[in-house]
C-alpha positions in Angstrom: 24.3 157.1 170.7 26.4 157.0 173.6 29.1 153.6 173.9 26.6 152.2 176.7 24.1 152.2 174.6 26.2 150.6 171.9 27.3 148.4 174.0 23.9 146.9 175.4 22.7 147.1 171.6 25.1 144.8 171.0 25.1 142.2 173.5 20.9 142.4 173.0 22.0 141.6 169.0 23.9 138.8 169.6 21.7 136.9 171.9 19.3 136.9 169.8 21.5 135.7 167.0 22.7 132.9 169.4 19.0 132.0 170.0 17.9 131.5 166.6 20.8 129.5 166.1 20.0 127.4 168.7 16.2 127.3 167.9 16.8 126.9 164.5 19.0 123.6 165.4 16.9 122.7 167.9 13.8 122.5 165.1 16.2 120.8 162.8 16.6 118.0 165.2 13.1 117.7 166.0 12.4 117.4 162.4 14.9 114.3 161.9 13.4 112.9 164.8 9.6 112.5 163.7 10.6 111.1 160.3 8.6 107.8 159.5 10.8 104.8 160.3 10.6 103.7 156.8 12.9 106.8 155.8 16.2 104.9 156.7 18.8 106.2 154.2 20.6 103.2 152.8 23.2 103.0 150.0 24.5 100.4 148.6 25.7 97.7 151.3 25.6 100.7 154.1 22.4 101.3 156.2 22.8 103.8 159.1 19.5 103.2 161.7 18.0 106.0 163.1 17.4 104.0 166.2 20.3 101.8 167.3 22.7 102.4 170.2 26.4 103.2 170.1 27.2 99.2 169.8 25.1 98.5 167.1 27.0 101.1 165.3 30.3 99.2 165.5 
């Protein structure tokens, strides 16, 4: 195998290792996203909403 060959081997491997990482994330979010609303994780006297903007957060 000649080092051109190498070298587009490897910049072929690591793209597609960046885009499973990013599609991998990218499901992971959609999964969070289409949870019932009823799943909001609460414990004890601290409840983080799933939908709430930046000021409701304060």
């Amino acid at each position: 195998m000649s080092i051109k060959t190498r070298k587009y081997l490897m910049i072929f491997a690591l793209s597609a290792f960046v885009s499973a990482l990013y599609g991998t994330a990218a499901y992971r979010v959609e999964q969070t996203r289409m949870q019932p609303t009823f799943a909001i994780s609460c414990h004890q006297d601290q409840c983080v909403p799933r939908t709430g903007s930046f000021s409701a957060l304060r």
